[in-house]
N, C-alpha and C positions, 0 to 999 in steps of 0.2 A: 908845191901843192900836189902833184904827182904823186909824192911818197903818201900825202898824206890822203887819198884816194885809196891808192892801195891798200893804208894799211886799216882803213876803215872799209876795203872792200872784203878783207881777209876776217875781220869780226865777224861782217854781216855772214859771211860764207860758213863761220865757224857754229855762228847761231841759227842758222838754219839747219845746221847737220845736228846738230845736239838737240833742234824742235824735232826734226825727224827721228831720231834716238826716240825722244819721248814719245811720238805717236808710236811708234814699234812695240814701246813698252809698255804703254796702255792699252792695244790689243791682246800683249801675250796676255795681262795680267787677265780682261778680262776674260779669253780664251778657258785660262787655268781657272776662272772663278764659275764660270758656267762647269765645265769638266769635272770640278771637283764635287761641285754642290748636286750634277746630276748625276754622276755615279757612287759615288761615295759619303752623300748625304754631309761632309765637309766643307769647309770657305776658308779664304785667304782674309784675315780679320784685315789687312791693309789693303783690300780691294778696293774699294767706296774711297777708301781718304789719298791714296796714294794715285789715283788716276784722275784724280781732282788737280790734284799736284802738278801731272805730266799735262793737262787740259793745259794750268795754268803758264805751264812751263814751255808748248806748242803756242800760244801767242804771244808768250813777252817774247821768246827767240826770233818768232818766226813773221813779227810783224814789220820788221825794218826792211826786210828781205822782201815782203811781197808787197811794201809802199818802192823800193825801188825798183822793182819791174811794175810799178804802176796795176798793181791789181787790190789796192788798199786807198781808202781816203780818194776817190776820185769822182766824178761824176761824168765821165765821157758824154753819154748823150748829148749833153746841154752845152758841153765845151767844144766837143766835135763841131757844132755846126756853126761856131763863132767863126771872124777873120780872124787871121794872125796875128792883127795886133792885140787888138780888143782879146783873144787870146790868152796870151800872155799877159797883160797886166790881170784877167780873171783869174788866172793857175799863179801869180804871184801875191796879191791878195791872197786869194784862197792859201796859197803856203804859210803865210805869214802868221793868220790866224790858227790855221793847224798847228803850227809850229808854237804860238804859244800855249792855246789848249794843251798839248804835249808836255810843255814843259811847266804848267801849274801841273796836270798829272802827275808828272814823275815829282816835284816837290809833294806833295801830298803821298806819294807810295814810298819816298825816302823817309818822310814824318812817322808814318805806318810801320816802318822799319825800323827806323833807331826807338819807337815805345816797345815795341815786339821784344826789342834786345834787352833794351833799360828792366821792362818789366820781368824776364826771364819768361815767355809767354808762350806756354805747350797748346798741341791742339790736344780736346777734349776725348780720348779716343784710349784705346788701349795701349796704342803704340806710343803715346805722348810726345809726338813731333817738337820740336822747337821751330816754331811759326815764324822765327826768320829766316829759317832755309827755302822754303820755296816764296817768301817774300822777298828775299834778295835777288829772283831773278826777275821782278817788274820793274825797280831802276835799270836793271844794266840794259834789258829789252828795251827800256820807251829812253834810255839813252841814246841807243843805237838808231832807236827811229827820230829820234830826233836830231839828231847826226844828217840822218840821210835825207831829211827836210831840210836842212840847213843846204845841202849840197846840191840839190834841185832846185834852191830858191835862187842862189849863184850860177848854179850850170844844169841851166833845163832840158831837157830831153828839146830833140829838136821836132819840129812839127813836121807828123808824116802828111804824107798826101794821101787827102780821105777820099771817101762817097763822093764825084764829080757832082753830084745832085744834092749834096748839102753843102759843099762850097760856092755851088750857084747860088742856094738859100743864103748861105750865111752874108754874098755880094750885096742880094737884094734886101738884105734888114739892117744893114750898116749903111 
């Protein structure tokens, strides 16, 4: 199980750095698109479609990665001030359903993907993209989060020590 932690911790590592890649490269692009259009009355005709792309490309990467630092899919407030047990069975529920929302999504974006391919299917633009390339990257991202849901529904983060004053609350409503 070890190896297999790791080697799903080195995915999420890899797709974070390649979301970050993408936000970089949707700054330059718009950088160059403002620069160009205001000096030189010029544009980058792949500005608009290709930063749409890195947009979409910045959350399939980058969304396993910030559900496993727990900054994704959570609802703290209202979990916070639970007890520990009652807790945990809420954050395992809650995984479980997340986890299949997740993975009727990712059936549906793989559906989305093999018609793209079947149909041979450009985007409408100048550059005439093949709409499977940047479709291919929402199975491997809600793969990956999905992954990482399965892995905190088996091996949950363990419960910090909160607010002393909502652990008193959470005593007095259990």
């Amino acid at each position: 199980m070890r190896v297999v932690n790791l080697i799903l911790d080195r995915f999420i590592w890899a797709g974070v750095v390649l979301a970050c890649v993408a936000l970089a490269g949707t700054s330059v692009i718009i950088v160059l698109e403002v620069i160009l259009r205001n000096l030189f009355g010029a544009t980058l005709y792949m500005a608009e479609e290709y930063s749409g792309y890195m947009v979409l490309a910045i959350f399939a990467l980058g969304a396993a990665y910030a559900r496993e630092k727990n900054a994704l899919l959570t609802v703290d407030f209202l979990i916070k001030r639970l007890g520990n047990a009652a807790r945990r069975r809420v954050e395992f529920v809650y995984g479980v359903i997340s986890l299949g929302f997740c993975l009727a999504l990712n059936w549906y974006v793989i559906q989305l993907l093999i018609k793209s391919i079947q149909r041979d299917m450009h985007a409408s633009t100048e550059l005439r993209t093949p709409l499977w390339i940047p479709q291919m990257l929402l199975p491997i991202g809600i793969t990956l989060l999905c992954l990482v849901m399965l892995r905190k529904l088996f091996n949950p983060d363990p419960i910090e020590a909160g607010d002393p004053a909502a652990e008193i609350l959470a005593r007095e409503t259990e």
